[in-house]
N, C-alpha and C positions, 0 to 999 in steps of 0.2 A: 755661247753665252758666258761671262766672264763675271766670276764674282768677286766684290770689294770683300776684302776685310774690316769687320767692323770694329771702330774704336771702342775699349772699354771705360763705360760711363758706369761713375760713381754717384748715386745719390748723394746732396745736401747734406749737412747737418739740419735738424728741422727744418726740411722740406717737404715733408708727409706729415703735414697736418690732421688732427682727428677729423674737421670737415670733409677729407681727401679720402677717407677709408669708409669703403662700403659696408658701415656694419650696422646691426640692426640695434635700439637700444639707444639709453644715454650713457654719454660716458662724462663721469665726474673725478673724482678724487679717492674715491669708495669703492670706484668699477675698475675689472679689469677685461679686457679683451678675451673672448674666450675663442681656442680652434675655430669654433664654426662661425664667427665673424657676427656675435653678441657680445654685448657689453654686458657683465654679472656684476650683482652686488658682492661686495667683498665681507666675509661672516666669518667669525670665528664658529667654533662650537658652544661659545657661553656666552650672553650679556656680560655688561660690566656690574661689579657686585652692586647690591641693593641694601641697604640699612632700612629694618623693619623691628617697630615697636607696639602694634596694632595689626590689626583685621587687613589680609591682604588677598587677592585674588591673584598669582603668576600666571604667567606665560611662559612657553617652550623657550628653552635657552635660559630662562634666568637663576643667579645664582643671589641667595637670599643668606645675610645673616641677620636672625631674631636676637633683639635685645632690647630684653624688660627688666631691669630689678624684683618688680612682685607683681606685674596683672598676665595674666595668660590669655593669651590669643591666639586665632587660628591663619592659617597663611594655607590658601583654599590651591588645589592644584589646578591646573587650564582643565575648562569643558572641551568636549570633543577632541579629545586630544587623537592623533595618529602615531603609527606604527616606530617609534625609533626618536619620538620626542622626548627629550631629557628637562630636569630641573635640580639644581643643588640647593638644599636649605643646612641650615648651619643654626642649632643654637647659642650664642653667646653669652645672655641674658639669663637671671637666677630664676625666671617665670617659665612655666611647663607651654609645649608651645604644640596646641591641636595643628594635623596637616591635616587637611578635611577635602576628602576622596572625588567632591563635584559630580557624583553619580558614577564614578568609573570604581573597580575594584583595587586595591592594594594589595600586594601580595595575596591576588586571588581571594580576597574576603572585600567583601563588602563592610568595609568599618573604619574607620577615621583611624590614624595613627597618633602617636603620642610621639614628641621628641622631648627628652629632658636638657637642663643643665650638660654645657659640656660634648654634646653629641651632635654629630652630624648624617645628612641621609645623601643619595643621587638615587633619583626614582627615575626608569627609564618604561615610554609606554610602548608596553608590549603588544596585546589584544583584550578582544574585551575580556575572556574569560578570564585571563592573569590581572589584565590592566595594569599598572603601575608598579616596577619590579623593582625591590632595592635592591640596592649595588652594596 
């Protein structure tokens, strides 16, 4: 039996189309391929910053800065939050700015914290018993 030598073939330039690749997932502009042939959403560690002057509820990832001249208000932390969720609050604002706990603890106490003028926090949640750990 006698064997050919086989010619070396180069793929296209854009000849492998995303339709052509067996991966699970959509792929958009946000996604990238991952090893195991999934399409991920593409996430930093933080939202992009949020300007708050009033009553706000967060969510994991976001970063807040408060600014009131004179009313105070509370910027409430996410309910049920998990293991390694983070949130940045920032206040800018001359108004004292309640972070109010949503049932979880803060620095292991059960009690709303206060941020003044000037200060900033990153609360990462820990468990229940710590709950919410400034950094």
């Amino acid at each position: 039996m006698a064997l050919t030598k086989l010619a070396s073939r180069a793929i296209t330039d854009d000849a492998v189309t995303i339709p052509k690749l067996a991966a699970t997932g959509t792929a958009s502009s946000t996604t990238f391929l991952r090893g195991d042939n999934s399409w991920v959403e593409v996430g930093g560690a933080y939202s992009d910053f949020l300007i708050k002057d009033a009553d706000f509820t967060c969510a994991a990832k976001d970063q807040i800065v408060c600014n009131h001249a004179s009313t105070a208000f509370t910027i409430t932390l996410p309910a049920s939050p998990t293991a390694t969720q983070s949130v940045v609050i920032a206040n800018a604002g001359a108004a004292l700015v309640t972070i109010g706990r949503n049932g979880s603890n803060i620095n292991s106490a059960a009690e709303n914290g206060t941020l003044p003028k000037g200060n900033s926090v990153q609360l990462v949640y820990v468990s229940a018993a710590i709950g919410w750990f400034e950094i």
